[in-house]
C-alpha positions in Angstrom: 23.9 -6.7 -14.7 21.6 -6.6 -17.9 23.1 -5.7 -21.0 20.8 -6.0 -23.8 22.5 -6.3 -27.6 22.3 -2.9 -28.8 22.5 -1.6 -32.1 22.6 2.6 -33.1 19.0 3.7 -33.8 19.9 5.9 -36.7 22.7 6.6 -38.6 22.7 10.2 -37.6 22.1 9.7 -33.9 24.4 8.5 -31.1 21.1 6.5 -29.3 21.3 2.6 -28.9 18.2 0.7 -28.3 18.3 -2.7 -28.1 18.6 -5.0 -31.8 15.7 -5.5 -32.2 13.9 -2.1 -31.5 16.7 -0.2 -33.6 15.5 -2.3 -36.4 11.3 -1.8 -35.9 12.4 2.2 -34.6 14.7 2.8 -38.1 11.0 1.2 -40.6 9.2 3.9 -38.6 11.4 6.8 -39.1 11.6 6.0 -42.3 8.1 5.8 -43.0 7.2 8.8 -41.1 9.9 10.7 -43.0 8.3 10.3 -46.2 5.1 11.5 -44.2 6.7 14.8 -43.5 7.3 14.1 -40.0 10.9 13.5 -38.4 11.1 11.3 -35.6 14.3 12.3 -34.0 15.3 9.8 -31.3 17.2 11.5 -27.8 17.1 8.3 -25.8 17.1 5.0 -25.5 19.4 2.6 -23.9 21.0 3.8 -20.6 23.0 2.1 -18.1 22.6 1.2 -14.6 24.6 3.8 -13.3 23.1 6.9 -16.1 19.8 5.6 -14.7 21.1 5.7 -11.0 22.5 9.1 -11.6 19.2 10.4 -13.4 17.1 9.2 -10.9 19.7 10.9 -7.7 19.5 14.0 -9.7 16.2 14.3 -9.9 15.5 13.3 -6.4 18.2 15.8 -5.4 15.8 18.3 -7.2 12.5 17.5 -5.2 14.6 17.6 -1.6 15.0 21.4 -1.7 11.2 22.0 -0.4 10.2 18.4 0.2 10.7 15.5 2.8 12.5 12.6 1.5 9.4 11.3 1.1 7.5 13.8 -1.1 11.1 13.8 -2.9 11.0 10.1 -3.5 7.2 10.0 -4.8 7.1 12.4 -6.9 11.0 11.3 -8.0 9.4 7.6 -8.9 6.2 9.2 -10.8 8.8 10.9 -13.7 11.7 8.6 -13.3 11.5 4.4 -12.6 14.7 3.3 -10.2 18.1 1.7 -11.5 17.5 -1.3 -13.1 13.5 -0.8 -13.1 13.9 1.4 -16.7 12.4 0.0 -19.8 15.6 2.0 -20.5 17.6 -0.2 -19.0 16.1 -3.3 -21.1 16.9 -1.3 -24.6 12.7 -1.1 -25.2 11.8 2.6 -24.8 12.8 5.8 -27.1 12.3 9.2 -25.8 11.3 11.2 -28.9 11.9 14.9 -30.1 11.7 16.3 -26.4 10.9 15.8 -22.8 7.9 18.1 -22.8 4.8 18.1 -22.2 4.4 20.3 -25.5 5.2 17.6 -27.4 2.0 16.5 -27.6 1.2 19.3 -29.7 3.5 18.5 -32.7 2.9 16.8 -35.7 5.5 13.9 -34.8 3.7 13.1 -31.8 -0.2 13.4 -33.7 1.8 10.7 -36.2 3.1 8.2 -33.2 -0.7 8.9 -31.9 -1.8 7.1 -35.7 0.7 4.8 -36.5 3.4 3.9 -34.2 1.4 0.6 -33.5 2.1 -0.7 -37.1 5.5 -0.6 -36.0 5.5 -2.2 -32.6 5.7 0.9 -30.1 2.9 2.2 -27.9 2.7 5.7 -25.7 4.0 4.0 -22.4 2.7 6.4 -20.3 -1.0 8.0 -21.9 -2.6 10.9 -20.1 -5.7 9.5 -18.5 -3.7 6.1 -17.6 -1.8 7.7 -14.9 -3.4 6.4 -12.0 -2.6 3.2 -13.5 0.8 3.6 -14.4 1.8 5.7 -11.6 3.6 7.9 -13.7 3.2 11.4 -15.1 2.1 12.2 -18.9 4.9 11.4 -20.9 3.9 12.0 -24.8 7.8 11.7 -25.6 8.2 8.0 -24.1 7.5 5.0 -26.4 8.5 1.5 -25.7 8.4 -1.2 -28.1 6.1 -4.5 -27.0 5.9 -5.6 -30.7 2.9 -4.9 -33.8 0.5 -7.5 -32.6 0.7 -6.5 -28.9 1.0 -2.7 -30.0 -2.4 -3.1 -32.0 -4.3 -4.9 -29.3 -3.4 -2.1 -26.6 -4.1 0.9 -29.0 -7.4 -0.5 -30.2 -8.6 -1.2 -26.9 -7.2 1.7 -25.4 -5.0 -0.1 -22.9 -1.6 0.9 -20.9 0.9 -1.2 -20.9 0.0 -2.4 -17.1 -3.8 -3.0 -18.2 -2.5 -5.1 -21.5 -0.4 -7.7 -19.1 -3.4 -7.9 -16.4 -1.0 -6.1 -13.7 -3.6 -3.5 -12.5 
C-alpha cells in the first residue's frame, strides 16, 4: 500500500519518481544537457499492480519452453516481485532504453562519470551480478543520495555490498 509523494521528472516526460529523486534527476539532466548528452527518463515510479502485471508478463514469457521454475528464476533475475521494486519506492529511473546496447552510448559513458555527484548509482553493474542476482542492467539507476553514491562508486560497490547485505 506504499505510495511515495511523486513529482513529474521532466517537464517533457510523463515519468514520476518520487520528490525527492525528480528534484536530484531534473540537476542531472540539466547538467548533462549542457554536456551534450540527453538523459531521457522512460521509467520511474510504477504501481503495485503495473509491477504485478510486468512481472506476470514476463513470467508468462519464460513458461513457453520452461518449468515454472526455470520461468520464475530467470523472471526474478530481470524483474523484482510487486512491491519488491525500487520502482515501487519512486528511487530508480530506467534511462534511454532497456538494452543492453545502452552501454555503448554516450549517456550511459556520462552516468558511468558523474551520476554520483548527483545521488544515483548503476543498480545493477555487470560483474556484480552474482551479488545482486540480477542481469546487467546499464539503463537502471536508483537514487541512494551523493554521499552514499560517492562511497559505492569509489569503492566499486553494488548497492547490496554498500549496506553489508551480501
Amino acid at each position: 500500500n506504499y505510495l511515495p509523494a511523486t513529482s513529474i521528472i521532466l517537464e517533457s516526460s510523463k515519468v514520476t519518481v518520487d520528490s525527492r529523486v525528480a528534484e536530484a534527476y531534473k540537476k542531472m539532466y540539466d547538467t548533462a544537457k549542457a554536456d551534450g548528452v540527453t538523459l531521457t527518463p522512460y521509467s520511474g515510479y510504477c504501481s503495485y499492480q503495473t509491477q504485478k502485471t510486468m512481472y506476470n508478463n514476463k513470467l508468462q514469457s519464460f513458461l513457453t519452453g520452461m518449468s515454472e521454475e526455470e520461468a520464475k528464476i530467470n523472471t526474478e533475475k530481470r524483474i523484482e516481485p510487486a512491491g519488491c521494486s525500487e520502482n515501487g519506492a519512486g528511487l530508480a529511473v530506467d534511462i534511454g532504453s532497456a538494452s543492453a546496447g545502452f552501454a555503448s552510448t554516450q549517456e550511459f559513458k556520462w552516468l558511468t562519470l558523474n551520476a554520483h555527484h548527483y545521488g544515483f548509482i548503476l543498480r545493477y553493474p555487470e560483474d556484480k551480478t552474482e551479488t545482486t542476482g540480477m542481469i546487467y542492467q546499464p539503463w537502471h539507476w536508483r537514487y541512494v543520495g551523493v554521499d552514499a553514491a560517492t562511497e559505492i562508486k569509489e569503492n566499486n560497490l553494488c548497492l547490496e555490498e554498500y549496506l553489508g547485505a551480501v
